[in-house]
C-alpha positions as CSV (number, residue, x, y, z in Angstrom):
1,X,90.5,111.5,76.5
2,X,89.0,111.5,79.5
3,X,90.2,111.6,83.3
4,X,91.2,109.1,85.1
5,X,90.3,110.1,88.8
6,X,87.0,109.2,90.1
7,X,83.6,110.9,88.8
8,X,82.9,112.1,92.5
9,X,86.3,113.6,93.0
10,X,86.3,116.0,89.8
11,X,83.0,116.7,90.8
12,X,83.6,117.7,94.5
13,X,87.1,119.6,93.2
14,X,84.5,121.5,90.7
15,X,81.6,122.3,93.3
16,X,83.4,123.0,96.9
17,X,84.7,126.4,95.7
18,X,81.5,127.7,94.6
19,X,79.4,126.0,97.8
20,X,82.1,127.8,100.2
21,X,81.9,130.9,98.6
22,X,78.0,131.1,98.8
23,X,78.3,130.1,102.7
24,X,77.9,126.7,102.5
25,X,79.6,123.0,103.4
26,X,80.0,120.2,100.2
27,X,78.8,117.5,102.7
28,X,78.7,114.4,100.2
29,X,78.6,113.6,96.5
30,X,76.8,110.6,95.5
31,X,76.6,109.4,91.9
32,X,73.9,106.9,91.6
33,X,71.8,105.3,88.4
34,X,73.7,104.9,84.7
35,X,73.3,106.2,81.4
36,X,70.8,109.0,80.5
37,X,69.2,108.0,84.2
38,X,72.2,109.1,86.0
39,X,72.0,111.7,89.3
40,X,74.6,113.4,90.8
41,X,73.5,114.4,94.4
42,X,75.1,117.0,96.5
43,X,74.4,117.5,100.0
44,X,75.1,120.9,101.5
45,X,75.0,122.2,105.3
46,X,75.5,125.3,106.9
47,X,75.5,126.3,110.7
48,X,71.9,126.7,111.8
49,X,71.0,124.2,108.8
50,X,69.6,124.6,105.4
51,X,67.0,126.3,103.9
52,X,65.2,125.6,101.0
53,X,66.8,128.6,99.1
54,X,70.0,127.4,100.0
55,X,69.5,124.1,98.3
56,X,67.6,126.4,94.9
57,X,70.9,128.9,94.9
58,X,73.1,126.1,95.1
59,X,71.6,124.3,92.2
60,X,71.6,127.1,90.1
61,X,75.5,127.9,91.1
62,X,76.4,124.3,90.6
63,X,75.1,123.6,87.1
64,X,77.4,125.6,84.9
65,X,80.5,124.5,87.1
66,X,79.7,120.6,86.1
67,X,78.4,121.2,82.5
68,X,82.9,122.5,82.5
69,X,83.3,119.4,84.5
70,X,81.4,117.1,82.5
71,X,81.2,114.4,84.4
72,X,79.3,111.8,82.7
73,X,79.3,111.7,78.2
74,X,75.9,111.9,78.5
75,X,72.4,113.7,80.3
76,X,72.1,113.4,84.3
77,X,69.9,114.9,86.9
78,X,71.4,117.5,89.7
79,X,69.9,117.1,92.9
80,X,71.4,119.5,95.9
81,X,69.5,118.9,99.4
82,X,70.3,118.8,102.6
83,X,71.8,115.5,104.1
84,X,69.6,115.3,107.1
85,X,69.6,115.7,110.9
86,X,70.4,111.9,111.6
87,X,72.7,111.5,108.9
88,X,76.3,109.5,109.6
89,X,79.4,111.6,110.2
90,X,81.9,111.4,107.5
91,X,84.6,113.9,108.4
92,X,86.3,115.3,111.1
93,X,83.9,118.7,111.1
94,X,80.6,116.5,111.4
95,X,82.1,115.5,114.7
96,X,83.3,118.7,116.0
97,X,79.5,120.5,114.8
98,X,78.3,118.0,117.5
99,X,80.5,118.7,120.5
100,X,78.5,119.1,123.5
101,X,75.0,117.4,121.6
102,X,73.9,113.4,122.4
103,X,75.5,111.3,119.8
104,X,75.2,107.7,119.1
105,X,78.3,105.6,118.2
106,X,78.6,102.2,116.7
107,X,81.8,100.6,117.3
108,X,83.8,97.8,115.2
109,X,84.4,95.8,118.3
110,X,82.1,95.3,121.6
111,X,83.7,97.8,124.4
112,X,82.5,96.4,128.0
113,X,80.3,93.9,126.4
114,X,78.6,97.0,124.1
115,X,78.4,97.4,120.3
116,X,77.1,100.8,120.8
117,X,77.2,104.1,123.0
118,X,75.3,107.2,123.5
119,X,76.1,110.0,125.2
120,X,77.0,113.8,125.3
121,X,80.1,114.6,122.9
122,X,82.7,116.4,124.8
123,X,85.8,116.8,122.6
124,X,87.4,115.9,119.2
125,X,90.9,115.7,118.6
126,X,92.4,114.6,115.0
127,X,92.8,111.0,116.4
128,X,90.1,110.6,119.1
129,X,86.6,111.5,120.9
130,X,85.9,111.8,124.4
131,X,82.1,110.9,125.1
132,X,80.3,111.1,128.2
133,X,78.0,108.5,129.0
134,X,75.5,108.0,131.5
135,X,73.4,105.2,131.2
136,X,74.2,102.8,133.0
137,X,74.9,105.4,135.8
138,X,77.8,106.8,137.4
139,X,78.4,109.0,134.5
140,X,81.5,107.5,132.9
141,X,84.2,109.5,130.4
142,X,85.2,107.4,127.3
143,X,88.0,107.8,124.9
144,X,87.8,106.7,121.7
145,X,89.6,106.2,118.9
146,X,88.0,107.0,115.5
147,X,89.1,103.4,114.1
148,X,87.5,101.8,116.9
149,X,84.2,103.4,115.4
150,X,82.4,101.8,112.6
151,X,79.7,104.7,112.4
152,X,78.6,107.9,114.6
153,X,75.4,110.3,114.5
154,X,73.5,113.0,116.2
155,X,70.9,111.7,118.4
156,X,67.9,113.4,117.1
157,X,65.1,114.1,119.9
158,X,61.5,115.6,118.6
């Protein structure tokens, strides 16, 4: 008989472990496509960012752990990459990688007539952010709390 919690939980229970002990963060575990055309993908980060070996090491690491966990009764492709410099934050530790880096911060409701803010990240606690925001100038200070924000990201400059 088979488990009743969620594919992408036994799977992330089965891989963090062996992603933490070769240096590296379980970011997200997708689970897209059905049958014999199913992929798992598992995004990985480190600080200073991942490598292309990272992503090959992890892969090879990762596929005995989920042949145990057997997630699916039937074939599936493994794909481990890196989840990008732009990608949304999901958890608590995407927010404080970013203190003191531009972020950009869509909010649930308008704030001062605006659906979204950019600035400098200057603290994370476990309910809020403080942001610093310049444009329009003075520079301003904003609190805000994480259910007032529908998404949040790094501002990527090249």
């Amino acid at each position: 008989m088979k488990e009743s919690r969620p594919v992408v939980e036994r799977i992330t229970e089965a891989i963090s472990p062996i992603l933490w002990t070769l240096g590296l963060e379980l970011v997200d575990v997708l689970c897209v496509g059905q049958g014999s055309r199913s992929v798992i993908r598992v995004f990985i980060d480190k600080p200073g960012g991942v490598t292309l070996d990272d992503c090959e090491r992890a892969h090879v690491a990762l596929g005995p752990a989920l042949d145990v966990a057997d997630p699916f009764p039937h074939a599936y492709t493994l794909e481990v990459s890196s989840p990008g410099l732009d990608r949304p934050f999901k958890r608590i530790q995407d927010y404080r990688r970013a203190i003191g880096k531009r972020i950009s911060l869509k909010l649930k409701e308008p704030r001062a007539g605006q659906w979204r803010i950019v600035g400098r990240l200057n603290d994370v606690t476990e309910q809020a952010v403080t942001i610093a925001v310049a444009d329009p100038s003075p520079e301003r200070v904003m609190n805000l709390d994480f259910e007032s924000i529908a998404e949040a990201r790094l501002v990527v400059t090249w």
